[in-house]
DOGULUM-100055 format. One record per atom (N, C-alpha, C): residue number from 1; z, y, x; residue in one letter; atom name. Coordinates in pm, 1 decimal. Layout:
<NUM; <Z; Y; X>; "a"; "CA">
...
END
This chain:
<1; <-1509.9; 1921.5; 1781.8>; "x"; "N">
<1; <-1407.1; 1920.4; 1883.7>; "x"; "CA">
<1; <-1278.7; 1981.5; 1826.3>; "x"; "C">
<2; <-1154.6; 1894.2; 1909.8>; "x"; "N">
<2; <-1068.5; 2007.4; 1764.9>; "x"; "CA">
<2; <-990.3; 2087.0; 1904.3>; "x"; "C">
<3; <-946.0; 2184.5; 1871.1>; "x"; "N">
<3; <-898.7; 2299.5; 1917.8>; "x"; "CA">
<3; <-734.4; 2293.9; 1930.6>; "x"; "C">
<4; <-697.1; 2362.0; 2061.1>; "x"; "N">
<4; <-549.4; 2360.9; 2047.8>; "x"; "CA">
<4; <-486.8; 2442.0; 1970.8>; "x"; "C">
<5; <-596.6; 2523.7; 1871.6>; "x"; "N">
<5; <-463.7; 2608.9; 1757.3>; "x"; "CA">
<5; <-493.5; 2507.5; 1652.7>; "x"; "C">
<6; <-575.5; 2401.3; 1652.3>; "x"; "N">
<6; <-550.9; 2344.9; 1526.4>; "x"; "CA">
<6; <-437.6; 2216.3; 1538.4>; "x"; "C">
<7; <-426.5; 2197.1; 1690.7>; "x"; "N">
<7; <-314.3; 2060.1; 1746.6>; "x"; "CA">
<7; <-224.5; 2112.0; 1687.7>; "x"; "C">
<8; <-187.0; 2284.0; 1700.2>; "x"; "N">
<8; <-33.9; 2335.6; 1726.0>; "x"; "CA">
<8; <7.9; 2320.2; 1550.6>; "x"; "C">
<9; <-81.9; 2384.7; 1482.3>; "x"; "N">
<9; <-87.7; 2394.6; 1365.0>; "x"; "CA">
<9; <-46.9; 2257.6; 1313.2>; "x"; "C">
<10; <-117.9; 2197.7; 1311.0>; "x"; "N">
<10; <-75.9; 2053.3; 1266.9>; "x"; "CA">
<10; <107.4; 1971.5; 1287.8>; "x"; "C">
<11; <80.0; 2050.4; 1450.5>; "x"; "N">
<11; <193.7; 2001.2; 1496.5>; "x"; "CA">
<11; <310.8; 2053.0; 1430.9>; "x"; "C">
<12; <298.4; 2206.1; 1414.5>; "x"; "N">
<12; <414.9; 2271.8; 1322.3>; "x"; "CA">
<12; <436.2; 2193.6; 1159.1>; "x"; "C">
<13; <313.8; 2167.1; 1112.7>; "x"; "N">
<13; <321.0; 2117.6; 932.2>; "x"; "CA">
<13; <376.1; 1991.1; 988.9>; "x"; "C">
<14; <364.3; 1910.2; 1078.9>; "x"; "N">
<14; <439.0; 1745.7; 1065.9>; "x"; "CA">
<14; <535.1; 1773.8; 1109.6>; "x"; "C">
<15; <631.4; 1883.6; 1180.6>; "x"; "N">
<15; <751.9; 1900.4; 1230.3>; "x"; "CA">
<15; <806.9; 1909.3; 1121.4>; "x"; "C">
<16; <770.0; 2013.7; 1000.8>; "x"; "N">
<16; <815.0; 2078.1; 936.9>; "x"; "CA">
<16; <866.2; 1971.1; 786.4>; "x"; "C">
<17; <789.9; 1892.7; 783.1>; "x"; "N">
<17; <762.2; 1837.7; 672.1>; "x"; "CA">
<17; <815.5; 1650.9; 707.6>; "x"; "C">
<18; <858.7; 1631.0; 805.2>; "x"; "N">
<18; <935.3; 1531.9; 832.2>; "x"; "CA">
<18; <1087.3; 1515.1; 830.6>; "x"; "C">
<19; <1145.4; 1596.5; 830.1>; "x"; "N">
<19; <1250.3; 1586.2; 783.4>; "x"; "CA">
<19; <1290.1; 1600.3; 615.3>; "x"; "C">
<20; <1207.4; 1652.9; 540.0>; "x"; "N">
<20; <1185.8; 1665.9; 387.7>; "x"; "CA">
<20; <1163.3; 1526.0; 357.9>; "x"; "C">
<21; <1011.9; 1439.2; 420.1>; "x"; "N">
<21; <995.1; 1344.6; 364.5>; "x"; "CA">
<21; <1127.7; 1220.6; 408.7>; "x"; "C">
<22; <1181.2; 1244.7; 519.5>; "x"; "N">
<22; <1315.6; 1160.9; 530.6>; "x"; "CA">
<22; <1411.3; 1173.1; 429.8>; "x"; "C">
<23; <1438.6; 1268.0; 402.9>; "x"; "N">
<23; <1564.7; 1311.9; 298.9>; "x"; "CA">
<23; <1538.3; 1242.7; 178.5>; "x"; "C">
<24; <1382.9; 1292.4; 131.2>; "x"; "N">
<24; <1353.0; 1259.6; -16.9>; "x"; "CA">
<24; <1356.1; 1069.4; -8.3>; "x"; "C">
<25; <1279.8; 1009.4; 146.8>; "x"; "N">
<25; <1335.8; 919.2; 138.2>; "x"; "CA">
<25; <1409.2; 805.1; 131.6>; "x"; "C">
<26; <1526.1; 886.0; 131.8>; "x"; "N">
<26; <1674.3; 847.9; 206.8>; "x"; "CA">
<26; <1800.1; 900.8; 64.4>; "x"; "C">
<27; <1747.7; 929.9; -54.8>; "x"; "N">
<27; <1826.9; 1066.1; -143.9>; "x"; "CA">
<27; <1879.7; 975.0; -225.4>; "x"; "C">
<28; <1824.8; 839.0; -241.3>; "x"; "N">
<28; <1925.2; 719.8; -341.1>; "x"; "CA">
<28; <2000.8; 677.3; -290.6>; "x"; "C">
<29; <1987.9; 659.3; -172.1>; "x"; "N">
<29; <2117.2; 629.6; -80.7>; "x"; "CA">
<29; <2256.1; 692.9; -127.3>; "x"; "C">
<30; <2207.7; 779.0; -120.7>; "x"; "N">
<30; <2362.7; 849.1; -91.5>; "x"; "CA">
<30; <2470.0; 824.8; -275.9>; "x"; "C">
<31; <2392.8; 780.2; -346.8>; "x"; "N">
<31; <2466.4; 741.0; -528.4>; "x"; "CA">
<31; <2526.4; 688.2; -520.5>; "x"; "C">
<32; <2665.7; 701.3; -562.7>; "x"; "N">
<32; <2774.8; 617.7; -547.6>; "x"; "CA">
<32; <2753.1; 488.5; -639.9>; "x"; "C">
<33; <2795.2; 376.5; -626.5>; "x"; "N">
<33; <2851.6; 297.9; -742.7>; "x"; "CA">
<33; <2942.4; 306.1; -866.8>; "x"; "C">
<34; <2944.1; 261.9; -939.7>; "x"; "N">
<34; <3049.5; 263.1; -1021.2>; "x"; "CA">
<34; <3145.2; 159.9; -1035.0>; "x"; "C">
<35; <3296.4; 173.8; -1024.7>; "x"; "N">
<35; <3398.2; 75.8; -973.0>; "x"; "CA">
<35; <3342.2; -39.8; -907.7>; "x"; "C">
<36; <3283.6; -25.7; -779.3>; "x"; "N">
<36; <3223.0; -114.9; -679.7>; "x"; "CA">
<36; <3311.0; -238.5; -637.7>; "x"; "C">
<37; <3301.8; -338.6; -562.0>; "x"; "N">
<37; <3390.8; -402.9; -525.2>; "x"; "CA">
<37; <3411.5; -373.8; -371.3>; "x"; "C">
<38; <3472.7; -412.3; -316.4>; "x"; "N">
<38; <3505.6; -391.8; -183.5>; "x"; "CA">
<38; <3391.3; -411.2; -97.0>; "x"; "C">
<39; <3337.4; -557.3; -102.8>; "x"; "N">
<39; <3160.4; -567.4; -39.0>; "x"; "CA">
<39; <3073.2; -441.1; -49.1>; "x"; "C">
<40; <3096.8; -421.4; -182.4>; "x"; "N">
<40; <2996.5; -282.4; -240.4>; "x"; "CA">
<40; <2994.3; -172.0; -185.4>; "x"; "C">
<41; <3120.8; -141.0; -120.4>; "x"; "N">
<41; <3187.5; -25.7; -86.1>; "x"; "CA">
<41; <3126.2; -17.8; 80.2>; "x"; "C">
<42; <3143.0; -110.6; 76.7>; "x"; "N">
<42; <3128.3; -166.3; 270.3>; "x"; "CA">
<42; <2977.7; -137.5; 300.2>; "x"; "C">
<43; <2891.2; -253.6; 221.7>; "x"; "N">
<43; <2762.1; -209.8; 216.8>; "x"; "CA">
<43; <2680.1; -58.9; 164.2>; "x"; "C">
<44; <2779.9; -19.5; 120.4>; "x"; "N">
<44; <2702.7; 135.1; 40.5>; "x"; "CA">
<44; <2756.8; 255.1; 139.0>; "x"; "C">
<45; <2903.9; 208.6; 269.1>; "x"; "N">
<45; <2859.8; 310.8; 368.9>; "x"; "CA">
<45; <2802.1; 287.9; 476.1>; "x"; "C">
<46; <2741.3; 129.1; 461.6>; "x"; "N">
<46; <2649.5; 132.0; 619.8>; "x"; "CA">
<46; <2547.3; 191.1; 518.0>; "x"; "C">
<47; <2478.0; 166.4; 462.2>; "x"; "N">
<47; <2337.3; 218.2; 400.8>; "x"; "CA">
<47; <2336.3; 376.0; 441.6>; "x"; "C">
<48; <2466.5; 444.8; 401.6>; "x"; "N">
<48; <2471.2; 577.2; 421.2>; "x"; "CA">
<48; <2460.9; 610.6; 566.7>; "x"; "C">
<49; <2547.3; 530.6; 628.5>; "x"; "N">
<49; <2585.9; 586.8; 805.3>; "x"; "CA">
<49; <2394.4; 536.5; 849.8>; "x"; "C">
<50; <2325.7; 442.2; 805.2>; "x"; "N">
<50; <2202.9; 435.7; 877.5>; "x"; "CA">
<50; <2081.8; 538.2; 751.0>; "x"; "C">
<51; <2119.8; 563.0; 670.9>; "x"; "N">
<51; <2039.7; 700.7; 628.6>; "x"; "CA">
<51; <2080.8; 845.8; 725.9>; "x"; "C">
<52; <2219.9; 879.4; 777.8>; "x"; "N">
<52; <2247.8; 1005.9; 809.9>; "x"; "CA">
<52; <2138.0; 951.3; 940.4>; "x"; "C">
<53; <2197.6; 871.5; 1016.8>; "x"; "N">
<53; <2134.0; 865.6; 1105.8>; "x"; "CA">
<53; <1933.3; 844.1; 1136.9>; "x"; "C">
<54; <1962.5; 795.4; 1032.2>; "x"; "N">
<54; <1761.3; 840.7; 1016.4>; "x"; "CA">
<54; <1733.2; 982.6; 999.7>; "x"; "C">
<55; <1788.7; 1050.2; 898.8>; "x"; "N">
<55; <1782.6; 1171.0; 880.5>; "x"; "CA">
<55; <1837.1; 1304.3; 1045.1>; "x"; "C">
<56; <1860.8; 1226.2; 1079.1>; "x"; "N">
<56; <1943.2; 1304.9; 1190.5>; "x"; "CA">
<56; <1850.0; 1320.9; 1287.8>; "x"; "C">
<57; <1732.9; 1175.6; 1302.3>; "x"; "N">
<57; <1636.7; 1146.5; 1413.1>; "x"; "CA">
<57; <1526.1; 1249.9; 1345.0>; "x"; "C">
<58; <1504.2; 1223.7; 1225.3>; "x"; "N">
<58; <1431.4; 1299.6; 1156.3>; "x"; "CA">
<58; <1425.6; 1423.9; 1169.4>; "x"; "C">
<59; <1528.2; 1514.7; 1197.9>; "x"; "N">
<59; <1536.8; 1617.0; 1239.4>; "x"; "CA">
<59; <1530.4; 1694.7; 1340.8>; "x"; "C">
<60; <1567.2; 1628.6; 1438.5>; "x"; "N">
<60; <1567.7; 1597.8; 1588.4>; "x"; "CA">
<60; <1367.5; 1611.6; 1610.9>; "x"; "C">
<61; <1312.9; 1494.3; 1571.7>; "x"; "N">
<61; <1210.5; 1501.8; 1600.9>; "x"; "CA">
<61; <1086.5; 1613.5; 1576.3>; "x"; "C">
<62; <1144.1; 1605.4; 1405.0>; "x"; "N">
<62; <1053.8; 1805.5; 1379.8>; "x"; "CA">
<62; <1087.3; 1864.0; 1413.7>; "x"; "C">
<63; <1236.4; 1917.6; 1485.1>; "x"; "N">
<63; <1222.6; 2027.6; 1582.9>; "x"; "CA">
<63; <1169.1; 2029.2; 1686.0>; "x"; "C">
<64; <1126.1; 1885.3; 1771.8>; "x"; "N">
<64; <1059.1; 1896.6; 1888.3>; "x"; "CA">
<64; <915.5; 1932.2; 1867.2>; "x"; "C">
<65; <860.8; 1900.6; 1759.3>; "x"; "N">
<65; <716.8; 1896.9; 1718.8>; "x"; "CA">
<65; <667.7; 2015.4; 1675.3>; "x"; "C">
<66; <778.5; 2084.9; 1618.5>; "x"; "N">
<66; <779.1; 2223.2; 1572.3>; "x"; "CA">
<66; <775.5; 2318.6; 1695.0>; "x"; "C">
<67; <837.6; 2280.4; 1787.7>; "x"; "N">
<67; <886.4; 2371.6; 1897.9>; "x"; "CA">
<67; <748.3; 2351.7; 1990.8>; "x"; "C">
<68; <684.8; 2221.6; 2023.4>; "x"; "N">
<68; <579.6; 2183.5; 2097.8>; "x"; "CA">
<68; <456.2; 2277.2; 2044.9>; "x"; "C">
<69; <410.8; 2256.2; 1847.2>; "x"; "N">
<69; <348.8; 2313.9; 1802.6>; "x"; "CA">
<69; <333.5; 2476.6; 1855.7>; "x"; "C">
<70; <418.6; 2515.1; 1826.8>; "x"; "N">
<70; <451.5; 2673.0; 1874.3>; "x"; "CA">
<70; <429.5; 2733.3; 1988.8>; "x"; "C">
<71; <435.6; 2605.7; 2094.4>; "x"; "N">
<71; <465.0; 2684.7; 2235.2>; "x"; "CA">
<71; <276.9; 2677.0; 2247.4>; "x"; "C">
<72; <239.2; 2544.9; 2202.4>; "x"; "N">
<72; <89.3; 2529.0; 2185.5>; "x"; "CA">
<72; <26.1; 2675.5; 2132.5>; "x"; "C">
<73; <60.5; 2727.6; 2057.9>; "x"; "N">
<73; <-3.0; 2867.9; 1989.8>; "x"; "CA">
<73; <26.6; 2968.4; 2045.2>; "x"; "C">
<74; <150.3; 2960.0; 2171.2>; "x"; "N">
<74; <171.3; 3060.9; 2228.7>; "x"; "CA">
<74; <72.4; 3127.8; 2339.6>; "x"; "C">
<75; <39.9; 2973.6; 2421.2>; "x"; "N">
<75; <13.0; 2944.3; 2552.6>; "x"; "CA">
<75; <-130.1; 2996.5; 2512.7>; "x"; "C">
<76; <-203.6; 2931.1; 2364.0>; "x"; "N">
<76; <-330.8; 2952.9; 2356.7>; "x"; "CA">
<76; <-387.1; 3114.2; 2323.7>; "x"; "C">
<77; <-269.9; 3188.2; 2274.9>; "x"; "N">
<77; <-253.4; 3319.5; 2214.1>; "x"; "CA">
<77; <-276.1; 3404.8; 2400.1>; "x"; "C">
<78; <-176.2; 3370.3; 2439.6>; "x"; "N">
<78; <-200.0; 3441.7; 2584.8>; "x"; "CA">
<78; <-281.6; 3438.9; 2649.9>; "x"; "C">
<79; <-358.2; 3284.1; 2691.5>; "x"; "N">
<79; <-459.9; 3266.5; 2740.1>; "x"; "CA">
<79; <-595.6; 3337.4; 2689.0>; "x"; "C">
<80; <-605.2; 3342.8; 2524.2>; "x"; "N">
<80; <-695.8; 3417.9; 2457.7>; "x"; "CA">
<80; <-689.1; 3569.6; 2479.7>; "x"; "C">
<81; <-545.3; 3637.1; 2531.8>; "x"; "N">
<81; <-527.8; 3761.6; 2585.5>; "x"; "CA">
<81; <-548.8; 3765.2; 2665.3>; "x"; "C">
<82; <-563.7; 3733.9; 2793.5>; "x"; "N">
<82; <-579.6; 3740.4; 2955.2>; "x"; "CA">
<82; <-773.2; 3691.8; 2906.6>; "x"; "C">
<83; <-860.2; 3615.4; 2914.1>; "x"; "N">
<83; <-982.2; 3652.6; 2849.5>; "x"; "CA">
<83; <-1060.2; 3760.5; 2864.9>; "x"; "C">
<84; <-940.3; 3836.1; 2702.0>; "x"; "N">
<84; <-1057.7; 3905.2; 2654.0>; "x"; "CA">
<84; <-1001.2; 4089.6; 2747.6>; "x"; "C">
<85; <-898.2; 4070.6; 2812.9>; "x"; "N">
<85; <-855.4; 4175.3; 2927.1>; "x"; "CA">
<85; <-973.3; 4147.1; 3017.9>; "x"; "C">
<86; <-1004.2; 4023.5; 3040.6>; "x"; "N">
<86; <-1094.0; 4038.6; 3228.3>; "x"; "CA">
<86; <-1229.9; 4063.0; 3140.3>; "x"; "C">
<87; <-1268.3; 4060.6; 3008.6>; "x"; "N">
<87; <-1405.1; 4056.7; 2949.0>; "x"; "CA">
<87; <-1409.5; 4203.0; 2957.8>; "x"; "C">
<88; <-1315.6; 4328.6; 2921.4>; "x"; "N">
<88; <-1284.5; 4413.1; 2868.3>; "x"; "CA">
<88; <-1292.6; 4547.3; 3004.6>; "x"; "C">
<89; <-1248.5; 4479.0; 3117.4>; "x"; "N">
<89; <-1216.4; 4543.7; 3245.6>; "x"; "CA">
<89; <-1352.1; 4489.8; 3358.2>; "x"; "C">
<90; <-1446.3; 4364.0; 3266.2>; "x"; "N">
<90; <-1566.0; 4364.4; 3334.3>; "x"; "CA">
<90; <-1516.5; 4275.1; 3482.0>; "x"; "C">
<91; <-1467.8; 4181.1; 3442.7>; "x"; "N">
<91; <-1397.9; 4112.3; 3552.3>; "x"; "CA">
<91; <-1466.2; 3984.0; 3556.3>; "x"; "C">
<92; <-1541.3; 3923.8; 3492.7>; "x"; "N">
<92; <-1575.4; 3803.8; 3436.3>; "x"; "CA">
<92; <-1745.4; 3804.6; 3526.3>; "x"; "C">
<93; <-1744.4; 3715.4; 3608.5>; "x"; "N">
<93; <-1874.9; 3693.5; 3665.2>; "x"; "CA">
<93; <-1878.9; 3728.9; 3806.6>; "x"; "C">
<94; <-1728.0; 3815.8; 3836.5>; "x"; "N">
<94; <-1691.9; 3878.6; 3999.0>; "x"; "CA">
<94; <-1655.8; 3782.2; 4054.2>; "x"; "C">
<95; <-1663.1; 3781.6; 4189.7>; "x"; "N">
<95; <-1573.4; 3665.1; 4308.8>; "x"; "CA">
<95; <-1505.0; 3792.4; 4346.9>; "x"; "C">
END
């Protein structure tokens, strides 16, 4: 069964690590030409304007995944505190 500290966990390494793998594969993009022609020029800044913008989503998205991850480890961290308080204070088995 998998566990919500291992969702969160996960969730933090693919937040984290998606915007890296965008960049790295998005990083030829950005090489200029050498004395390009005008076409060249044209085509080599849409390539760029739709790399920033991948990279941009890319970023966007591991922070949500990162942030989701986290709140996941929070929620499960507290819940694991409130627990082992009612285990502790003998609360567990009362109506």
């Amino acid at each position: 069964m998998i566990s919500v500290r291992s969702i969160g966990v996960f969730a933090i390494c693919v937040g984290l690590l998606l915007p890296v793998a965008s960049c790295v594969a998005t990083g030829g993009t950005y090489l200029p030409y050498q004395d390009p022609t005008p076409e060249m020029l044209r085509a080599h800044a849409e390539a760029v304007a739709r790399a920033d913008l991948m990279n941009l989503r890319a970023m966007a998205a591991g922070a949500l995944l990162t942030l989701t991850g986290a709140g996941l480890l929070a929620c499960r961290a507290v819940q694991r505190r409130r627990i082992h308080r009612r285990a502790t204070r003998g609360e567990i088995g009362q109506v």
